[in-house]
N, C-alpha and C positions, 0 to 999 in steps of 0.2 A: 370490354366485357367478353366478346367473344374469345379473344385469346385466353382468358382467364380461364374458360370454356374448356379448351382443346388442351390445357396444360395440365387440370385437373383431370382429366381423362388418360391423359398421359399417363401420372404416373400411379392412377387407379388400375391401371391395365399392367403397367409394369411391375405393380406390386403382387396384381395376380399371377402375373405368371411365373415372378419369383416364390412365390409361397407355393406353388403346386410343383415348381421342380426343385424345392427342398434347399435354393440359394437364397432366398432370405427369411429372417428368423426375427420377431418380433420382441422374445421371449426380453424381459429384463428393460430396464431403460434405455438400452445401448444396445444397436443394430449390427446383427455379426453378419456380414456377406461371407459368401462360400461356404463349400460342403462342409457339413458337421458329423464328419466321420470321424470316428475313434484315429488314436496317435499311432494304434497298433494294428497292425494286419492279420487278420483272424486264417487266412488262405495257406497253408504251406507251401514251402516252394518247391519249386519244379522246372522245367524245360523256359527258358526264357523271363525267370521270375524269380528275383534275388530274394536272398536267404537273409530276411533279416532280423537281426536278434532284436529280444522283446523287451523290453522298458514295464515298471508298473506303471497304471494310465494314471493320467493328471489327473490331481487334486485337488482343482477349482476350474469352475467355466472358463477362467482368463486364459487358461493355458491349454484352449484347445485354438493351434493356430488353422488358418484357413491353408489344405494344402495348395494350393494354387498358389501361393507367395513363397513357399518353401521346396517345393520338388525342383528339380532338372525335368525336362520331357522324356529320358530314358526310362525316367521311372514307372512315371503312368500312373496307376493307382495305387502302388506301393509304396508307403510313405518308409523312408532310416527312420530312427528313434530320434524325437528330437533333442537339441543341444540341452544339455545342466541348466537350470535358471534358479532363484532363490524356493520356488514351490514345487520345483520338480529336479531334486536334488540325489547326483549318485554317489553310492560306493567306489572310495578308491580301489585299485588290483591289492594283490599281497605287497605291502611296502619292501622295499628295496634297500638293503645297508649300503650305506657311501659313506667317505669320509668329509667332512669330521662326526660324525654322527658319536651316540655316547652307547654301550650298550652295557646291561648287566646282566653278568654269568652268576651265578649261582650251582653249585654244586651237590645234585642229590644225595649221589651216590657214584664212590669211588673209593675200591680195596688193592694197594698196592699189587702188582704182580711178584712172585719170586718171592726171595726170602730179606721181611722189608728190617730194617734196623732203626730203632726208637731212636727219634727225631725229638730235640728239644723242642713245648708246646706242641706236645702229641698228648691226647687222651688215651686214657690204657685202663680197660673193665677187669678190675681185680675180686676176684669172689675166693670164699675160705670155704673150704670143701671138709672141714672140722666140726660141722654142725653144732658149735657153740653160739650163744646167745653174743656173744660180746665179738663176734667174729666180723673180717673185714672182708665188706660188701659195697661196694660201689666206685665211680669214675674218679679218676685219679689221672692230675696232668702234669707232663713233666714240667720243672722248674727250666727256664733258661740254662741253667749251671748241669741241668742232665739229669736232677733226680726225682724223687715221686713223695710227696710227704704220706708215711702211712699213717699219723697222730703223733700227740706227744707219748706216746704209752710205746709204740712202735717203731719212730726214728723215721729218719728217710735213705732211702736206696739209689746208687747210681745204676741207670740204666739206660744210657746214653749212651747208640751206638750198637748198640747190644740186638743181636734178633729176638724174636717175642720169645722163644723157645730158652736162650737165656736168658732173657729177663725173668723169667717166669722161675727159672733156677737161681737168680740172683735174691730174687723175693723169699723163695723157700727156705733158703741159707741164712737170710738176714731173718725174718721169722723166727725160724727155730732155734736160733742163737737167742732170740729176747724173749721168747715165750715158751719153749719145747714145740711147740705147734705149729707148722710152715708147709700146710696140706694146701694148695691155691692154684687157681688159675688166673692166669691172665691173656686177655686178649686187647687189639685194636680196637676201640671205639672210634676215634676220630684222627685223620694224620694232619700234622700241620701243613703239609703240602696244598692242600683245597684251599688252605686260607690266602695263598697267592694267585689262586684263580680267581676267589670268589670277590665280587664288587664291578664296579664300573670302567667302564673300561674305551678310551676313546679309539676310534677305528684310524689309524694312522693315514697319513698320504699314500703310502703304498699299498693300502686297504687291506691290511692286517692289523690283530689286536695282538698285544702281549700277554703270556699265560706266566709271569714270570723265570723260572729255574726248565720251565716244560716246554720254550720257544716261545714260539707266534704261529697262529693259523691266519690264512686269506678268508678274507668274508664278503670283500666289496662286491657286491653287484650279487648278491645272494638276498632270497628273503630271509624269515626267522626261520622255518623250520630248514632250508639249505645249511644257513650256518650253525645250527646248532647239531645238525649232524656232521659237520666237518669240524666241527671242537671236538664231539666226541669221540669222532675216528682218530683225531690226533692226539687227544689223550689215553685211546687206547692202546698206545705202544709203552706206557708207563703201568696205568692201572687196569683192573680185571672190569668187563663190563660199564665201563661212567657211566653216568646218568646227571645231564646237565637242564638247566635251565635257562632261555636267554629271550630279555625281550629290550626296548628301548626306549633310553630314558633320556636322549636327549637325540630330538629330530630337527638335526642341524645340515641338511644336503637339501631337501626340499623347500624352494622359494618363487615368490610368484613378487614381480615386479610393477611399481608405479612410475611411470614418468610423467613428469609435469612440465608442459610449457608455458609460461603466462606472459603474452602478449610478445611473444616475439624474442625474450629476451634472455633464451636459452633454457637448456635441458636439463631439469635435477631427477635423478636418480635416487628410487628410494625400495628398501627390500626388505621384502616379510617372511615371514616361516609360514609355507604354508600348513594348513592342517586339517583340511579337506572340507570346512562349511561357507569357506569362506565367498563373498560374490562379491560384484564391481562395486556395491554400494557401501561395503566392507572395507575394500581397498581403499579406495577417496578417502572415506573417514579415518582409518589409520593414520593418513600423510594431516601433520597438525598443519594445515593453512585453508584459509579459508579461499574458496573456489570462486573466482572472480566470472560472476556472468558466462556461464559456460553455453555456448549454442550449442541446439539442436544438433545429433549425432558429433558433436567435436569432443565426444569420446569414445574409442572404441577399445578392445582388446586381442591383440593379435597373437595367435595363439602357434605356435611353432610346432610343424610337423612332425610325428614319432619318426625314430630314425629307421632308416632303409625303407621308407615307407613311401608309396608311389604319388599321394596324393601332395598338393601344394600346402604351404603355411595358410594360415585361417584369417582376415581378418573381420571381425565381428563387432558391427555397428551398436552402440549403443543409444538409446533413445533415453537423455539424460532427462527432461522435463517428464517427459513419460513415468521413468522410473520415481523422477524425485517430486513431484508436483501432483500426479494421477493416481499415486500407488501401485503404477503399472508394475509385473512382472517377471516380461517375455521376455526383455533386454537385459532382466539383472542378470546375470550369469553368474554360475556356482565356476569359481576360479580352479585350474587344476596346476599341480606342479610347471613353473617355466611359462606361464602365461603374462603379460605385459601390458597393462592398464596403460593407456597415453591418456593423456588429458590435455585438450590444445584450449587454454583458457585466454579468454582476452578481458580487458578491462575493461 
């Protein structure tokens, strides 16, 4: 009895004096030890005091961790931003062309430089400057074979080859021979040359695209708006001013890895595209097999360090009963490019 005494007292006093110095919290059915400070450092930095960039705060009680389980002692009371998890999920950077990635060019605008010559499947703006009702007004494209139909009333004209300026006299000629009437302009609407730029286009091995008849530009290791001004600079030695368009439609470089061992009896290798939502609980379930009794943390994810970068590779325990059984969290991790789910499963 008296023991019973002195134990109750015990932890009536520990609890008071955790609650007046702010480390323990009643709040909720589930007891959070340590500080309950925000994930963000409201202090700017200064003389002895890292500069750290800010995170939005978490979006549920679970994901305010205790920093006492997460700082180094250099830090002190300046907490990094913590790790990606399923609830508190980042923005990838600007993506990155690699090959084999797919991308598509699309061509705004593009007017031949110099003096261009009608190209079979070129469109040509013919207007009749005759001001008659029955006059010829509108886009006219040349045939394969080089010519332009003006109707059955009018014939058609070769003009293939020919600069606009004769074209423009080839039309007046033929015109006025069938009508008396052959007062016209003509100009470029469209060259067939865009159409060899324009569509999808895969980024080769040596991380350039082909522009057809106009070369290839280097793009690897470029974001979108990098590579879409070095298309345009490199078709600006053909046409006046380009104006491109480029984004990507097939994000085939970026991959995030599952290995599985189960019970000893070797490593399968299995690979995903990454696409920026994805977390560990994402991964597992991708790989179709079902996960034999997995212990506690015998999964983790080892996350490979950016290159030239002074810090060591990551490897980041995951609390698989936590995540899969609790609803926990903290453990799921939002997966980023080149990151490596292990899974050491036993039977």
């Amino acid at each position: 009895m008296r023991i019973r005494r002195r134990f109750f007292w015990a932890i009536t006093g520990l609890c008071a004096i955790g609650a007046a110095s702010g480390c323990i919290s009643s709040q909720g059915w589930r007891t959070t030890i340590g500080p309950r400070s925000p994930l963000i450092s409201t202090q700017p930095a200064g003389p002895g005091r890292p500069n750290i960039p800010t995170l939005p705060p978490p979006r549920s009680e679970h994901e305010r961790i205790s920093f006492s389980e997460m700082l180094p002692p250099e830090y002190g009371e300046f907490a990094p931003p913590p790790l990606p998890t399923e609830k508190l999920k980042v923005s990838f950077p600007p993506y990155v062309i690699e090959a084999p990635d797919v991308v598509t060019i699309d061509v705004i605008g593009a007017l031949p430089k110099g003096a261009y010559q009608v190209q079979p499947l070129d469109a040509l703006v013919i207007t009749s400057l005759d001001g008659q009702s029955d006059s010829i007004a509108g886009v006219f494209h040349v045939t394969p074979d080089g010519q332009i139909d003006l109707g059955p009333k009018n014939g058609t004209v070769a003009v293939a080859d020919l600069s606009l300026d004769h074209a423009q006299e080839a039309v007046q000629k033929h015109l006025a021979a069938r009508t008396g009437k052959g007062h016209v302009s003509v100009s470029l609407a469209q060259t067939n040359a865009v159409k060899q730029i324009r569509g999808d286009h895969i980024v080769r091995p040596d991380g350039t695209v082909g522009l057809g008849d106009y070369g290839s530009v280097f793009v690897a290791g470029m974001t979108l708006d990098d590579a879409k001004t070095a298309i345009e600079s490199h078709l600006g030695r053909r046409f006046s001013k380009p104006v491109v368009s480029l984004d990507v439609r097939g994000f085939n470089s970026k991959y995030y890895y599952v290995v599985v061992n189960v019970a000893g009896l070797g490593e399968t290798v299995h690979r995903f595209i990454a696409t920026g939502n994805e977390t560990v609980l994402d991964a597992v379930a991708h790989v179709h097999f079902a996960v034999p009794a997995v212990k506690k943390q015998r999964v983790w994810v080892a996350r490979p360090a950016p290159p030239n970068a002074d810090g060591a590779d990551q490897i980041l325990p995951v609390n698989w009963n936590e995540v899969t059984q609790a609803g926990g969290t903290r453990t799921n991790y939002q997966l980023l490019p080149g990151d490596r789910v292990y899974v050491q499963a036993n039977r």
